[in-house]
C-alpha positions in Angstrom: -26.6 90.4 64.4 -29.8 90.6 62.6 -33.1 90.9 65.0 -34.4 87.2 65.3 -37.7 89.0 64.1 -36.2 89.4 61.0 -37.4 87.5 58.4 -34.9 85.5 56.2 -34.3 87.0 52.4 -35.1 84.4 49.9 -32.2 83.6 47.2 -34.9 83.1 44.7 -37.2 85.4 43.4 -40.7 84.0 41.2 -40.3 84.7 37.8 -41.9 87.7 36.5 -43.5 87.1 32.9 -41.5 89.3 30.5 -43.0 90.9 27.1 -40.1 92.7 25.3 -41.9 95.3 23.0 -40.7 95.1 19.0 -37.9 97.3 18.1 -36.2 98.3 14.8 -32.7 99.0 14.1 -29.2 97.9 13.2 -29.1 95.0 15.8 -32.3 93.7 15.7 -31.8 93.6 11.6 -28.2 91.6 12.6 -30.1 89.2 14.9 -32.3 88.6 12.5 -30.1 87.4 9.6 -28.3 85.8 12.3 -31.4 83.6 13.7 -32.1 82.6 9.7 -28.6 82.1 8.9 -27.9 79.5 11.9 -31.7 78.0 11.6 -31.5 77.7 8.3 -28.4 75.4 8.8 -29.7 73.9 11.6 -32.5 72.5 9.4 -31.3 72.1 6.1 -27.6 71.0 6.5 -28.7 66.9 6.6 -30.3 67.1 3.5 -27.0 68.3 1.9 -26.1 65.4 -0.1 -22.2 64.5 -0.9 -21.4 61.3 -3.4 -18.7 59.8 -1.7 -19.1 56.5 -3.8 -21.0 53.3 -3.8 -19.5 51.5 -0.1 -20.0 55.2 1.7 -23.0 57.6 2.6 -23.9 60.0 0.5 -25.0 62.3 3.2 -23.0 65.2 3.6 -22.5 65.7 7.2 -23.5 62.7 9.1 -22.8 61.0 12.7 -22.6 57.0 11.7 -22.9 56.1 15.1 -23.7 52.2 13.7 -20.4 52.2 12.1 -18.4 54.9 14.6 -17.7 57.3 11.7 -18.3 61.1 11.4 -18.4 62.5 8.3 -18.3 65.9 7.2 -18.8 66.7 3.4 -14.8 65.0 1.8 -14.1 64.7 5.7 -14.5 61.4 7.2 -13.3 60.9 10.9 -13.2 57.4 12.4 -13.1 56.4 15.7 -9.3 56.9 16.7 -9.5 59.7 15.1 -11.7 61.7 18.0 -8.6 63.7 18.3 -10.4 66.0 15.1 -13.5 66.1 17.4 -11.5 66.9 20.5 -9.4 69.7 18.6 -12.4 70.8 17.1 -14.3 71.3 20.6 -11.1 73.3 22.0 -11.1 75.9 19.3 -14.7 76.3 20.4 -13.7 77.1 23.8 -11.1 79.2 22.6 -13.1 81.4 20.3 -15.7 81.9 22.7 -13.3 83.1 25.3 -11.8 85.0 22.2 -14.9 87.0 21.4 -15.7 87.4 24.9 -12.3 89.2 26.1 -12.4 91.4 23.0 -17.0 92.0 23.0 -18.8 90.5 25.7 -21.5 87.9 25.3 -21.6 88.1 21.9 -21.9 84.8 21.3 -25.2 84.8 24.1 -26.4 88.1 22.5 -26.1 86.5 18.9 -25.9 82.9 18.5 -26.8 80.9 21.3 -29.6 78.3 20.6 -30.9 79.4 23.5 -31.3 83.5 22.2 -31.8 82.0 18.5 -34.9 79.7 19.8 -36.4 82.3 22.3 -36.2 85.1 19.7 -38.1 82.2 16.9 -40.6 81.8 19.5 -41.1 85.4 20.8 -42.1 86.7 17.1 -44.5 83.8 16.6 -45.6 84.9 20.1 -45.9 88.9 18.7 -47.8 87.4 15.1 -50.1 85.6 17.5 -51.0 87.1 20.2 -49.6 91.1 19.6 -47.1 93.4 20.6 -45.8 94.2 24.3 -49.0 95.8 25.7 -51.5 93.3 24.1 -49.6 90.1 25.5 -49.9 92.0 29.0 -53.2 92.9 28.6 -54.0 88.8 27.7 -51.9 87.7 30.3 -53.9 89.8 32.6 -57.2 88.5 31.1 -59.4 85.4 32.4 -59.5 82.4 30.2 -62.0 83.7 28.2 -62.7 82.2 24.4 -60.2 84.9 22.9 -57.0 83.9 25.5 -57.9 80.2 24.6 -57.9 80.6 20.8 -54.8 82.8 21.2 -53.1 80.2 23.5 -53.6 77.1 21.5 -52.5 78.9 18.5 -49.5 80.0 19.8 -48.6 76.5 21.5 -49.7 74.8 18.5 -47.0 76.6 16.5 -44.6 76.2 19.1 -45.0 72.8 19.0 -44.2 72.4 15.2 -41.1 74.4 15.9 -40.4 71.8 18.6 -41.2 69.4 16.2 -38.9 70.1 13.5 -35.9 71.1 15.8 -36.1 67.4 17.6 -36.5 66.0 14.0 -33.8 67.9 12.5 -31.0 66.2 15.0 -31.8 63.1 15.0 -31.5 63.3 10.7 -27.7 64.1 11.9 -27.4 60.1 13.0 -29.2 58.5 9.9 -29.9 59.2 6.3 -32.3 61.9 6.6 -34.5 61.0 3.4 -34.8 57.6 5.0 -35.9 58.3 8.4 -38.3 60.7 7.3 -39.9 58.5 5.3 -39.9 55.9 8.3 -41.2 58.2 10.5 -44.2 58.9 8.9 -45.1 55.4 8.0 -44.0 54.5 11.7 -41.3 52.1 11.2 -38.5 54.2 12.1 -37.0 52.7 15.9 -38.6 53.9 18.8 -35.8 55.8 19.7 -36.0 58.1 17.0 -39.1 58.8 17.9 -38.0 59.2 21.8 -35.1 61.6 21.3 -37.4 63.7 18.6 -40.0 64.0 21.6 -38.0 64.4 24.3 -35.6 67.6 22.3 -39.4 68.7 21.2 -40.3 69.1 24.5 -37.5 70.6 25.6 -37.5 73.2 23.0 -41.3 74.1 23.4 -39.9 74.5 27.5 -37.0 76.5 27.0 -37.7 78.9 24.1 -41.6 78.9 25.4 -42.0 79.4 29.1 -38.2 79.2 31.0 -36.4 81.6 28.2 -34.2 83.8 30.3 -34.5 82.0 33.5 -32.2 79.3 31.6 -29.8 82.3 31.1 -29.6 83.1 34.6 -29.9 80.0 36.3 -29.2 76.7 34.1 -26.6 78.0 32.4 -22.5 78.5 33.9 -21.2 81.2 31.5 -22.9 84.4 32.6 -20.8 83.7 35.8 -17.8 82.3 34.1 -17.6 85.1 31.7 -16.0 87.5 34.2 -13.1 85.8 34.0 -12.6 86.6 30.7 -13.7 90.7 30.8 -11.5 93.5 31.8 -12.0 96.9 31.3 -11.0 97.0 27.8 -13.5 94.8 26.9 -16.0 96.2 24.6 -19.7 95.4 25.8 -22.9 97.5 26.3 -23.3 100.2 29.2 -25.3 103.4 30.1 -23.5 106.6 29.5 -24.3 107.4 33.4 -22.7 111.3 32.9 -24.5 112.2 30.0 -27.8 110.9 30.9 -28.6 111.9 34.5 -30.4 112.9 36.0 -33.2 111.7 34.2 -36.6 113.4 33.4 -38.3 115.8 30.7 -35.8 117.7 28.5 -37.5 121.2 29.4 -36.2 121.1 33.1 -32.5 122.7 33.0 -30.2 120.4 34.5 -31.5 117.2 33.2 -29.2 115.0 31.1 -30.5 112.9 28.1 -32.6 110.0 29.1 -36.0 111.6 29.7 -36.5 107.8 31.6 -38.8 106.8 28.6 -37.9 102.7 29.8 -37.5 101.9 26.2 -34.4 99.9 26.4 -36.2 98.0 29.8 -39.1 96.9 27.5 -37.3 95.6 24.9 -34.8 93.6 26.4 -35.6 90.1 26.3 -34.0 89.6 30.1 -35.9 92.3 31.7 -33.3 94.6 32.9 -32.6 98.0 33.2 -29.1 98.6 31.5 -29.2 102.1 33.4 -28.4 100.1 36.3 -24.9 99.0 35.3 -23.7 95.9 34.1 -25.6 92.8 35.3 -25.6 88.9 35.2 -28.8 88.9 33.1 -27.1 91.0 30.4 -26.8 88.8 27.5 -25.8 92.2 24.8 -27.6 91.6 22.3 -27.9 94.9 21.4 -31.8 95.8 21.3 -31.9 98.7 24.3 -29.4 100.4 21.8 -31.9 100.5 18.8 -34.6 101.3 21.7 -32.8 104.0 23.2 -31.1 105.4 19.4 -34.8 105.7 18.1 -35.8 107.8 20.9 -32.7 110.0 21.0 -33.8 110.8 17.2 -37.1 111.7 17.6 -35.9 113.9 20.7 -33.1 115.3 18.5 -30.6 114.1 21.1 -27.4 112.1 19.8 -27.4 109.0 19.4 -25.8 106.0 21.7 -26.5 107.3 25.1 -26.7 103.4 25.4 -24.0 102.0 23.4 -21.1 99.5 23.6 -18.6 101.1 25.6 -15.2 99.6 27.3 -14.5 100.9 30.9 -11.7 102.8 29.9 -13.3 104.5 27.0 -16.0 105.4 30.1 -13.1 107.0 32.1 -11.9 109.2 29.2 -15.5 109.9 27.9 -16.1 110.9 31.6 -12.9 113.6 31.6 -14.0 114.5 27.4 -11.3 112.7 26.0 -12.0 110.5 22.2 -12.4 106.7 23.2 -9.8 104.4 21.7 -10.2 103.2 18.4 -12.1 99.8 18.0 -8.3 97.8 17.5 -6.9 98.9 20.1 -9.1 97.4 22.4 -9.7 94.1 20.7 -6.1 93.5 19.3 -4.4 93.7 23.0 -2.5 90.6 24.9 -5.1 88.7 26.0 -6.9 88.6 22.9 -3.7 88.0 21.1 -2.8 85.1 22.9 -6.5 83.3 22.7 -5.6 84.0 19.0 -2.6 82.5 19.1 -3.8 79.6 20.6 -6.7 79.2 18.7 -4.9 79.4 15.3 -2.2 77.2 16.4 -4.9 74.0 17.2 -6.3 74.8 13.8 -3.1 74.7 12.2 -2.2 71.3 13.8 -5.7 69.8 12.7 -5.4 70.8 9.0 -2.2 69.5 9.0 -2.6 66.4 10.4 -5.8 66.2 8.2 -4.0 66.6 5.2 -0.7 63.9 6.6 -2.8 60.9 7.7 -2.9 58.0 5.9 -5.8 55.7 4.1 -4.2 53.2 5.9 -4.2 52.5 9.4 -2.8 49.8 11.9 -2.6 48.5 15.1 0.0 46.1 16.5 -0.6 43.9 19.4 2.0 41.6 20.8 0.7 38.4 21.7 2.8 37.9 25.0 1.3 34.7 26.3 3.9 33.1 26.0 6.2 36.1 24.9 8.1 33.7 21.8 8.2 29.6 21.4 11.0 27.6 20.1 9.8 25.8 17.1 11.0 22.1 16.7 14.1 23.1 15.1 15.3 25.7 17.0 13.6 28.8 15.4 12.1 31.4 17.8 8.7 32.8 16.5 7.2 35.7 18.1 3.5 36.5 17.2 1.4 39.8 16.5 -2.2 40.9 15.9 -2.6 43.6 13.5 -5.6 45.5 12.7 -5.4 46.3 9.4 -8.3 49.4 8.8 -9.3 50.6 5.4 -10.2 54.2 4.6 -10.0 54.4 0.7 -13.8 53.8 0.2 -12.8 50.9 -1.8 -11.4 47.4 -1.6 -7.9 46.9 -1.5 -4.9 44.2 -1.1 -2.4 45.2 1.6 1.0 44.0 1.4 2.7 43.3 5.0 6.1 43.1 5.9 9.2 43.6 8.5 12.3 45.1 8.8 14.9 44.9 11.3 18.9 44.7 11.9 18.7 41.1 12.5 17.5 39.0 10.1 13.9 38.1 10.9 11.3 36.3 8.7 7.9 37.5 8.1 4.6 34.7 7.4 0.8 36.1 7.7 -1.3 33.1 9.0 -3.6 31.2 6.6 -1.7 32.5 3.6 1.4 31.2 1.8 1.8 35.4 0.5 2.3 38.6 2.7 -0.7 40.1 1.1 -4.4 40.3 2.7 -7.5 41.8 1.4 -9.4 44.2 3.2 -12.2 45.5 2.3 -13.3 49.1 2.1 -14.3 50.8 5.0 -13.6 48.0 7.6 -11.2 46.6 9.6 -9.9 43.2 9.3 -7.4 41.3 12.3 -5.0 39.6 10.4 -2.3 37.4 12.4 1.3 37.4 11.9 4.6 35.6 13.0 7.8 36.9 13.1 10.5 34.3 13.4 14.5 34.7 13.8 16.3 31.5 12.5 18.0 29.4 15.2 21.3 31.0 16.8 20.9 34.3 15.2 21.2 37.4 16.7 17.6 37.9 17.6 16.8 34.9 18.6 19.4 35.0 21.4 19.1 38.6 22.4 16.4 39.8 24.9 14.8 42.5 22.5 15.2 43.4 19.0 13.7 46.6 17.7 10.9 45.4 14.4 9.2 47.9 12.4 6.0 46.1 10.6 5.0 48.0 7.4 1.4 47.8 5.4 1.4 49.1 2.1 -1.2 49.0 -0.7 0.0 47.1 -3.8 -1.0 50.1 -5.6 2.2 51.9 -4.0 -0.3 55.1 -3.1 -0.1 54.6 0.6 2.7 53.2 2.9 2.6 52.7 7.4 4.4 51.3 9.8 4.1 50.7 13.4 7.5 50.0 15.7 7.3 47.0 18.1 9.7 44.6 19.7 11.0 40.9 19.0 11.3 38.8 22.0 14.2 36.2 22.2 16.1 33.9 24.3 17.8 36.5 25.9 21.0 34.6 26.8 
């Protein structure tokens, strides 16, 4: 039992301002192309244009929330087909637990928006205000003139960053030359201008001021991502045995780090790597250019701090060579999450590729189920909704088949043909009627198949339902 003088520990700890110091080497360069790569088509990407014809968008990737369409460069995806969109979302899942079993949190370490924003607002942070030692030594200062002018500078450009990143999405939902014009002569709808404020603000909070604490706290996957490790995973570590102890390299007996805390004031989540593997960890790779450009100037070899798999640490340990890089990412847990993941892309290409231009619906009216027409004849009637995806208008033709003999009419039309026209959906009723005495019209159910067809002969559907007789 603890002594009731004992004072409780807190679960929280205050934050503690971090200032990672600028670092050169392999994995900063990657993170850099990285961070312009996915900004660059984070920004640009809705000015793509994409003629699609005079009745669509020529927007290439656009969410037509007005009209429930997505549309993705030759792509369009309407609203029953969210099955694209849900396919789409669990390859995401899939590749993330992909890349984490076979490297870690690359994906956190890389390409998060949350690591891509930070790192954008960090260097303007560095241009403005200095390296590691002169942002301590201003944070340390009183608001003098200089910390001020440095401050508002630095929030100023944050702010733009903001700006543009709460701009950019909402161009996503609308014809981005369009709003843009709107929004500068303020007639664009005050929602545009709510979400762009509201995603501005969020961005100059998250990439300015909370930064890792979103790592650590708001988001689920630093504690989810165990699940996914085992000790063939590749990810960064501390070569503990060749390292210790630590100190200067003219005692006998010490190992390599001479405890310089290079790789601690670099990493963008304030941790010591030396300390093992950690929640914070997102390995993104900076404490090994930190810790690679000191073991060169101390004529040491490199990657005392490197990315290392558990079992590679175990043979390392007893002087053994580590596996070989496809060994431990080609194993059965990344094979299976490949599986997987290729199989749902598989499926969405091909049913990309097999759907139709043509689509409808077929709704029984069952109130009353049929009705005996003055002489005898049992009608039964339908609601289709006829949709259109050629881009262009069109004459449908609709008709029935069956094993009994059954008689087609569309309502207010002497033809089975109806118009639709191009991207729209038009109801169009029907009535199916078996003559009196025949098969169906005495049976309980009779198996109908209701086809639509363009009277071009491109594109052909049907859609099974039932005919409802007597049943005597």
């Amino acid at each position: 039992m603890s002594s009731p003088d004992t004072e409780p520990q807190s679960l929280y700890a205050a934050r503690e301002p971090i200032f990672p110091r600028r670092v050169k080497g392999s994995f900063r360069t990657m993170k850099w192309w990285i961070m312009a790569v996915t900004l660059g088509i984070y920004y640009l990407t809705p000015w793509l244009r994409w003629d699609r014809g005079p009745n669509l968008p020529d927007q290439a990737v656009l969410i037509d929330m007005a009209n429930r369409r997505f549309f993705f460069f030759m792509i369009e995806i309407w609203p029953h087909e969210f099955y694209f969109v849900a396919g789409l979302l669990i390859m995401a899942g899939l590749g993330l637990f992909l890349f984490t079993s076979a490297a870690g949190r690359v994906w956190c370490g890389y390409a998060c928006p949350q690591t891509v924003w930070t790192d954008l607002f960090i260097l303007v942070e560095r241009w403005v205000e200095g390296d590691r030692n002169a942002r301590i030594r201003l944070h340390r200062q009183r608001w003098d003139g200089e910390k001020i002018r440095k401050r508002l500078a630095k929030w100023a450009i944050w702010f733009l960053i903001g700006l543009a990143t709460g701009g950019a999405w909402i161009f996503y939902f609308t014809d981005a030359p369009t709003l843009a014009v709107d929004l500068v002569t303020g007639q664009a709808h005050p929602i545009a201008y709510t979400t762009m404020l509201i995603l501005t603000a969020t961005t100059f909070a998250f990439g300015g001021f909370a930064r890792e604490q979103m790592c650590i706290y708001a988001c689920p996957w630093p504690r989810i991502q165990a699940a996914m490790m085992d000790e063939d995973t590749i990810t960064i570590a501390y070569r503990e045995w060749r390292g210790e102890p630590r100190g200067k390299q003219d005692v006998a007996g010490n190992g390599d780090c001479i405890d310089c805390k290079a790789c601690v004031n670099v990493c963008p989540m304030g941790i010591d790597i030396r300390n093992g593997q950690q929640l914070a960890c997102i390995t993104c790779g900076l404490c090994i250019d930190a810790c690679n450009d000191m073991m060169d100037k101390i004529g040491k070899p490199r990657d005392l701090i490197g990315y290392l798999a558990l079992t590679d640490e175990v043979r390392e340990r007893e002087g053994k060579a580590p596996k070989s890089v496809w060994s431990h990412v080609f194993r059965l847990r990344t094979v299976i999450y490949t599986v997987l993941w290729g199989g749902v892309g598989i499926a969405l290409v091909v049913a990309l590729f097999l759907r139709s231009d043509i689509d409808v619906n077929v709704t029984p009216v069952r109130n009353p189920t049929f009705v005996t027409l003055s002489d005898g004849t049992i009608r039964n009637t339908y609601d289709l909704r006829l949709r259109n995806k050629t881009g262009d208008d069109a004459w449908f033709s609709i008709s029935a088949t069956s094993e009994a003999g059954l008689v087609l009419k569309l309502e207010g039309t002497p033809d089975a043909l109806v118009r639709v026209p191009a991207n729209e959906t038009l109801q169009q009723r029907v009535y199916v009627e078996a003559a009196p005495g025949s098969q169906a019209a005495l049976a309980d159910r009779t198996e109908l198949r209701l086809w639509v067809a363009d009277t071009e002969g491109k594109d052909r559907v049907h859609h099974d339902t039932v005919f409802n007789g007597k049943g005597e």
